[in-house]
C-alpha positions as CSV (number, residue, x, y, z in Angstrom):
1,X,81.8,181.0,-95.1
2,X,81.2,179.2,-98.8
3,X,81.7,180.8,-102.2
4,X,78.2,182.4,-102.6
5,X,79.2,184.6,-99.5
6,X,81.7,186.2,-101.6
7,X,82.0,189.2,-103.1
8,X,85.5,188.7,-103.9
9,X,88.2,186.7,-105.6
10,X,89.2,184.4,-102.2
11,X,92.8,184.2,-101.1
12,X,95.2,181.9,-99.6
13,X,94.4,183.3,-96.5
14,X,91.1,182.6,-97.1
15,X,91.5,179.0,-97.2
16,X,93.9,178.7,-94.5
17,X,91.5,180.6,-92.2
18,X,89.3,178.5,-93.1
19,X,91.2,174.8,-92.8
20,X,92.8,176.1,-89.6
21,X,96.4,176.0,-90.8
22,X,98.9,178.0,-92.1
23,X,99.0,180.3,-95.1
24,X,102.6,178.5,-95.6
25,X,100.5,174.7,-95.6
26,X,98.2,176.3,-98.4
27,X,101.2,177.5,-100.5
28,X,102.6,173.6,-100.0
29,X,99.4,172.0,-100.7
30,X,99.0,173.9,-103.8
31,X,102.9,172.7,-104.8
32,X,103.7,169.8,-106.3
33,X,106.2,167.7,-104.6
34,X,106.3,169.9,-101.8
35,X,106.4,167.9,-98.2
36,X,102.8,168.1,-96.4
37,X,100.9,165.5,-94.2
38,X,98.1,164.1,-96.3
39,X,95.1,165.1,-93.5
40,X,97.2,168.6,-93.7
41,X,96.3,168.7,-97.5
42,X,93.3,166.8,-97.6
43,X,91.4,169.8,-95.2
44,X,93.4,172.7,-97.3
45,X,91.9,171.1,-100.7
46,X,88.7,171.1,-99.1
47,X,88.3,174.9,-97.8
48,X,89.8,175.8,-101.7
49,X,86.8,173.9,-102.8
50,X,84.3,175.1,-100.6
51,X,85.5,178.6,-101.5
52,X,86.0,178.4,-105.3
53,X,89.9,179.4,-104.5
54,X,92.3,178.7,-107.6
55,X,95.9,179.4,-107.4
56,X,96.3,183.1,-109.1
57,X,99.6,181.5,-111.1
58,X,101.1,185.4,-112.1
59,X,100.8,186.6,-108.8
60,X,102.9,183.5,-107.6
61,X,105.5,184.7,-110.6
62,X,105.6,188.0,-109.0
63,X,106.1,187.1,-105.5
64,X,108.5,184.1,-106.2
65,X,111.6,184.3,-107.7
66,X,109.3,182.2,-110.9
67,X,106.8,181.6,-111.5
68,X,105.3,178.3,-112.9
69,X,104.4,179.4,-116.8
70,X,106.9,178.3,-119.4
71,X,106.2,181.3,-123.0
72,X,106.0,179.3,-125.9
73,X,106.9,181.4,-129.5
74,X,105.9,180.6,-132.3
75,X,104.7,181.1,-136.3
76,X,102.7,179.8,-139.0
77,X,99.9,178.0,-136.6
78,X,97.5,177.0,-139.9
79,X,100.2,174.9,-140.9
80,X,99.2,171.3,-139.6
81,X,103.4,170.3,-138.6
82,X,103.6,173.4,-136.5
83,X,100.1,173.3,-135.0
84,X,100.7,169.4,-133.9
85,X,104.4,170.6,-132.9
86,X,103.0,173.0,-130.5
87,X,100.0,170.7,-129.0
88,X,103.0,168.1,-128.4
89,X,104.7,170.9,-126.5
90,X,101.4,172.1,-124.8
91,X,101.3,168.4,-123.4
92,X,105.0,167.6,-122.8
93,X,104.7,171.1,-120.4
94,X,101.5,170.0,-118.6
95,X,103.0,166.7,-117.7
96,X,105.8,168.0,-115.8
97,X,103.6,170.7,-113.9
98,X,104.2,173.4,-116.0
99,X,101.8,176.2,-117.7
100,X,102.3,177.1,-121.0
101,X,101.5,180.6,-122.6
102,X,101.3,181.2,-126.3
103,X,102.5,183.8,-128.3
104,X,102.7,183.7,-132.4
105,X,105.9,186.0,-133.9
106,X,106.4,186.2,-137.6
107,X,110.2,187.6,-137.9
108,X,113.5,187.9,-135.3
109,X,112.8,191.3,-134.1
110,X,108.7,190.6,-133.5
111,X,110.1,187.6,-131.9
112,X,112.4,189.4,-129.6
113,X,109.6,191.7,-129.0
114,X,107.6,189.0,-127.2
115,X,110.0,187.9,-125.6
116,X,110.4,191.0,-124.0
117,X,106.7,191.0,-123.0
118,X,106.9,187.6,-121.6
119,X,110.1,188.8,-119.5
120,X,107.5,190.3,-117.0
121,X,105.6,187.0,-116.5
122,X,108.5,185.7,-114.4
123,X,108.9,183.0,-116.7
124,X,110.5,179.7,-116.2
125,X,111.5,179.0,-119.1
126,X,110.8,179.6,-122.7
127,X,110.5,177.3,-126.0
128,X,111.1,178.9,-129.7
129,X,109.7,177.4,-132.8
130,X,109.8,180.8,-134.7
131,X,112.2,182.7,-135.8
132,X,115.3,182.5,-133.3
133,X,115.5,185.7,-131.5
134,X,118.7,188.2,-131.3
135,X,121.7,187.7,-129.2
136,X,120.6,190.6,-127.1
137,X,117.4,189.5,-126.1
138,X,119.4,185.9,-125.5
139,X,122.0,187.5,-123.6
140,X,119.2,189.5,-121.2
141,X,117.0,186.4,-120.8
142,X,120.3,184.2,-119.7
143,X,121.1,187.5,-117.2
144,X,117.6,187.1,-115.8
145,X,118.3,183.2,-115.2
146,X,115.4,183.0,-117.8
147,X,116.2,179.9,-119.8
148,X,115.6,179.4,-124.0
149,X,114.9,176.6,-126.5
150,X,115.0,177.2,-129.8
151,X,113.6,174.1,-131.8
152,X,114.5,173.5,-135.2
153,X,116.6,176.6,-135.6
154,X,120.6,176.9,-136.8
155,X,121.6,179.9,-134.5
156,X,124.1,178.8,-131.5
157,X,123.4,181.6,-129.4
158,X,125.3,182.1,-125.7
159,X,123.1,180.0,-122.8
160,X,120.7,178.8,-126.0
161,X,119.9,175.2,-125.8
162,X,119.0,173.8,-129.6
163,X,116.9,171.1,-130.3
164,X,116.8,170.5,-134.3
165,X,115.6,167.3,-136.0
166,X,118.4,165.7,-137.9
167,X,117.5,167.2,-141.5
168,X,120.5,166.2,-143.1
169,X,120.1,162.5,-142.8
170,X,116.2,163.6,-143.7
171,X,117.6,165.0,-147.1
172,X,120.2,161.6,-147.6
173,X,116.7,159.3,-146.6
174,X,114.8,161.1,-149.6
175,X,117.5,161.0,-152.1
176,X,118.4,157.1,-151.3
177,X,114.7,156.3,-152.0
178,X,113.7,157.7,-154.9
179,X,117.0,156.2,-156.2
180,X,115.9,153.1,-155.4
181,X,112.4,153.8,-156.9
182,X,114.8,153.3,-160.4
183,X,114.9,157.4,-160.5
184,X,117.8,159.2,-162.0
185,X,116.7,162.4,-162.6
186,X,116.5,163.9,-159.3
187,X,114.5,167.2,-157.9
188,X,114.5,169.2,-154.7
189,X,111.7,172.4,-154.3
190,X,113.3,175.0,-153.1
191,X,110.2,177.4,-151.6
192,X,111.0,181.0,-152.1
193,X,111.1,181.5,-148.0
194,X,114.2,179.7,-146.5
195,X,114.9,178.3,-143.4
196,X,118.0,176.6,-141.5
197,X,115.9,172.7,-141.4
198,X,114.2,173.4,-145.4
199,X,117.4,174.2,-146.8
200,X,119.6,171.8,-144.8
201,X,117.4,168.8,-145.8
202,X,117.9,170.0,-149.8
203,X,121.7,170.5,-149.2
204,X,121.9,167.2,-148.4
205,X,119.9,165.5,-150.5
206,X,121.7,167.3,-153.6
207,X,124.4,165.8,-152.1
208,X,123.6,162.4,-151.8
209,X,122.4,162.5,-155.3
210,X,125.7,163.6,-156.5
211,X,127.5,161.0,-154.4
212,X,125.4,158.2,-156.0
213,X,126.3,160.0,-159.6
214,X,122.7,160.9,-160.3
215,X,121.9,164.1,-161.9
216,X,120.2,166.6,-159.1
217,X,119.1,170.4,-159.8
218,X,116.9,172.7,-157.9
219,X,113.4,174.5,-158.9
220,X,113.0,177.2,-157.4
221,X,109.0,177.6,-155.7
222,X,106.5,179.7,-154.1
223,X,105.7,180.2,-150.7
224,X,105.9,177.0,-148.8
225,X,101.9,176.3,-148.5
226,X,99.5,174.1,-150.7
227,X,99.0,176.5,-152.8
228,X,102.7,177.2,-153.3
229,X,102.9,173.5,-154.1
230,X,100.2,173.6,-156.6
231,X,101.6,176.4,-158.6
232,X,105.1,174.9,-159.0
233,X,103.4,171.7,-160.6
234,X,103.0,173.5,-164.3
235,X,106.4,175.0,-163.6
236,X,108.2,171.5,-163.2
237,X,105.9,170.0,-166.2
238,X,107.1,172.1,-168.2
239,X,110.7,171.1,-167.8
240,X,109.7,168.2,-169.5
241,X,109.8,165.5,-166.5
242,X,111.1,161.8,-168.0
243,X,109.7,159.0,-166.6
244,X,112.7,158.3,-164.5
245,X,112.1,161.6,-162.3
246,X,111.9,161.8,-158.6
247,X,110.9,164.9,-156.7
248,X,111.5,165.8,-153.3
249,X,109.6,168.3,-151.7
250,X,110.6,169.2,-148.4
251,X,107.6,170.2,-146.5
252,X,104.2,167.7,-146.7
253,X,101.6,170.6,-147.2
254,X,103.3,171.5,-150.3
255,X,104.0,167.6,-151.3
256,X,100.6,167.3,-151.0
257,X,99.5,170.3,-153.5
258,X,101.7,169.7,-155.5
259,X,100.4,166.2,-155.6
260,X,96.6,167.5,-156.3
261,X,98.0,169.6,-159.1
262,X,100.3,166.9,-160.8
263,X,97.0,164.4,-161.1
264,X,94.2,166.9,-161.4
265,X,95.8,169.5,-163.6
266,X,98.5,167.1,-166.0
267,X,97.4,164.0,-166.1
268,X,100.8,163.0,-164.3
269,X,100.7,159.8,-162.7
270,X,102.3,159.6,-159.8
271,X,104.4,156.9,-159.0
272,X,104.1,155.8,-162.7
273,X,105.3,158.5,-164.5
274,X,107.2,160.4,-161.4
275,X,107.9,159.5,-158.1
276,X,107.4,162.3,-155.1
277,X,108.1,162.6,-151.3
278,X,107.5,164.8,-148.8
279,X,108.5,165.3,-145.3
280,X,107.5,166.2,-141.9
281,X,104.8,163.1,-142.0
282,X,101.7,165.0,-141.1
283,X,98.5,163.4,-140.4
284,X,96.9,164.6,-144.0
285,X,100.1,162.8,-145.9
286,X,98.7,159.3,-144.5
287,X,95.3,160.1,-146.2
288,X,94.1,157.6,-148.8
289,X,93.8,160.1,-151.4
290,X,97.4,160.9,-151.2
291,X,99.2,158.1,-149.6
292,X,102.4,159.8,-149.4
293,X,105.6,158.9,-148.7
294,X,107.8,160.9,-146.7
295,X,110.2,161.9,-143.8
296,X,109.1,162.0,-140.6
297,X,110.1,164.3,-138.1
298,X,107.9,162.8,-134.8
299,X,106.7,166.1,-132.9
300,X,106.4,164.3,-129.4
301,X,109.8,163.4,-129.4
302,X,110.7,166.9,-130.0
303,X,108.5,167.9,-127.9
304,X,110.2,165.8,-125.2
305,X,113.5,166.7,-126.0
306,X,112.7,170.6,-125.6
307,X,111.2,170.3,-122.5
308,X,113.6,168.0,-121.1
309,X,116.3,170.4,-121.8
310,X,114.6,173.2,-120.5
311,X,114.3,171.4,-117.1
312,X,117.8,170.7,-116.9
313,X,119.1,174.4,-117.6
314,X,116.4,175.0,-114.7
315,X,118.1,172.7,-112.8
316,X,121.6,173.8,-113.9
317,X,122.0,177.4,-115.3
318,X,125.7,177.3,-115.4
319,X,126.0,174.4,-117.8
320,X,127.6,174.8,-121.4
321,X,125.3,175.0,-124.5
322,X,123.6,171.8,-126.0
323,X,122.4,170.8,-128.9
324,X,120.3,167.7,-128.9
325,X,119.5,166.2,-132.3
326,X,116.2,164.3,-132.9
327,X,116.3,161.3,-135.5
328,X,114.1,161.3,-138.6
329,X,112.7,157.9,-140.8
330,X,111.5,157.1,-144.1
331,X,107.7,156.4,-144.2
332,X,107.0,154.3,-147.3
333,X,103.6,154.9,-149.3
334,X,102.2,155.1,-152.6
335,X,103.9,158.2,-153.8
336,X,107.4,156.1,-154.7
337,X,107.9,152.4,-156.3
């Protein structure tokens, strides 16, 4: 019997009928690692071909105690860190045999909605780059052996592994640089919507200003886009900017409109008259028309760091809550002197 004489979706005992083994060899063929003689698998792969059978991965959830599919959660996909953030993840979960399934949530509660959906995938495992979730839903993954990764997030939640890149030394990095640039009248954008990593990499990098005994204030932004770069560029003008200022903006995407704005809009040169970084390093920043210079927060180690903690609260449900802190550099461009 081939695949043309069909009329339905073909099952394991399909294939094993037709190799001549056992539904149980199929199931191990199909698994990796799993311990199967090589002629054993070589005849099972065969009658799946033959047949067109694929491996129906949510009925497998539902008749194991899990299944293979890891959720990933997240927000704010047009932004280019967050889109590269989650192909790095997409990867990092493919290479270790795992399927990922994506779901975007904008806000705690739509996040701990989804999660609630996923809860009857038989999930693995799942990795948060949104908004953390609610202890409840936490508590009621971690009581279904279901294990969670927030990435870049401050909560410490019970049986919540955390994987954060280190944004205070980010914020000391952009402070020490521009004050090397010869810049002594430092500023941090502040975008109207905080965050744990935004405003921990501005806390520090006041601080390291005022350590160093260089004058540091805050302007206060729009949303943290292009365009919410672009429109704080008249605002920060208009504080009459000496020559010596150094901005740090702590997001690229609005680095880089603010950038646009600065040249296009005030005739602000930029490193001559004020010196600007960025952070997150995303691929646009390296563009010759902006050259930026900036923080960067690599998104395959991240990546790698999530997933590897994720296996090893698979692995280990009972162990104690980690944190695991990913380093940041300086990338020197055009931006500073």
């Amino acid at each position: 019997m081939t695949k043309a004489e069909f009329q339905r979706q073909p099952t394991s005992f399909d294939v094993a009928r037709k190799a001549g083994v056992s539904r149980s060899a199929v199931s191990r063929a199909f698994t990796p690692g799993a311990s199967i003689a090589a002629d054993t698998r070589d005849k099972v792969m065969q009658a799946a071909d033959a047949l067109g059978y694929r491996v129906n991965e949510l009925a497998k959830g539902l008749s194991n105690q899990r299944s293979n599919l890891v959720g990933l959660i997240v927000a704010d996909l047009d932004t280019p860190f967050r889109s590269a953030q989650v192909d790095a993840l997409t990867r990092e979960l493919v290479a270790t045999h795992y399927h990922p399934i994506l779901f975007t949530a904008d806000g705690p509660v739509q996040t701990a909605r989804t999660l609630h959906q996923l809860l009857h995938y038989n999930l693995s495992g799942a990795v948060v780059t949104s908004d953390a979730p609610p202890s409840e839903i936490c508590i009621e993954c971690a009581r279904l052996g279901v294990p969670l990764v927030l990435v870049n997030k401050q909560q410490e939640l019970t049986a919540v592994d955390r994987v954060v890149g280190d944004n205070p030394h980010g914020g000391r990095l952009a402070a020490e640089a521009l004050i090397a640039s010869g810049c002594r009248n430092l500023v941090a954008v502040r975008p109207s919507r905080q965050s744990y990593s935004l405003e921990a990499r501005i806390e520090e990098f006041l601080g390291a200003a005022r350590a160093a005994g260089i004058t540091a204030r805050v302007f206060a932004a729009g949303p943290q886009t292009y365009e919410g770069g672009r429109q704080s560029a008249a605002g920060l003008v208009a504080q009459a900017m000496a020559p010596s200022t150094g901005i740090f903006c702590p997001m690229d995407l609005m680095a880089l409109g603010l950038l646009d704005a600065l040249r296009s809009d005030h005739a602000v040169r930029v490193p001559d008259d004020v010196c600007l970084i960025g952070y997150d390093d995303i691929p646009q920043a390296s563009w010759q028309p902006y050259r930026l210079t900036t923080i960067r927060q690599p998104t395959t180690l991240l990546a790698q760091a999530a997933v590897s903690m994720l296996m090893a609260r698979i692995e280990n449900p009972a162990a104690g809550r980690r944190t695991s802190i990913v380093p940041v550099e300086l990338v020197r461009r055009s931006t500073t002197r």
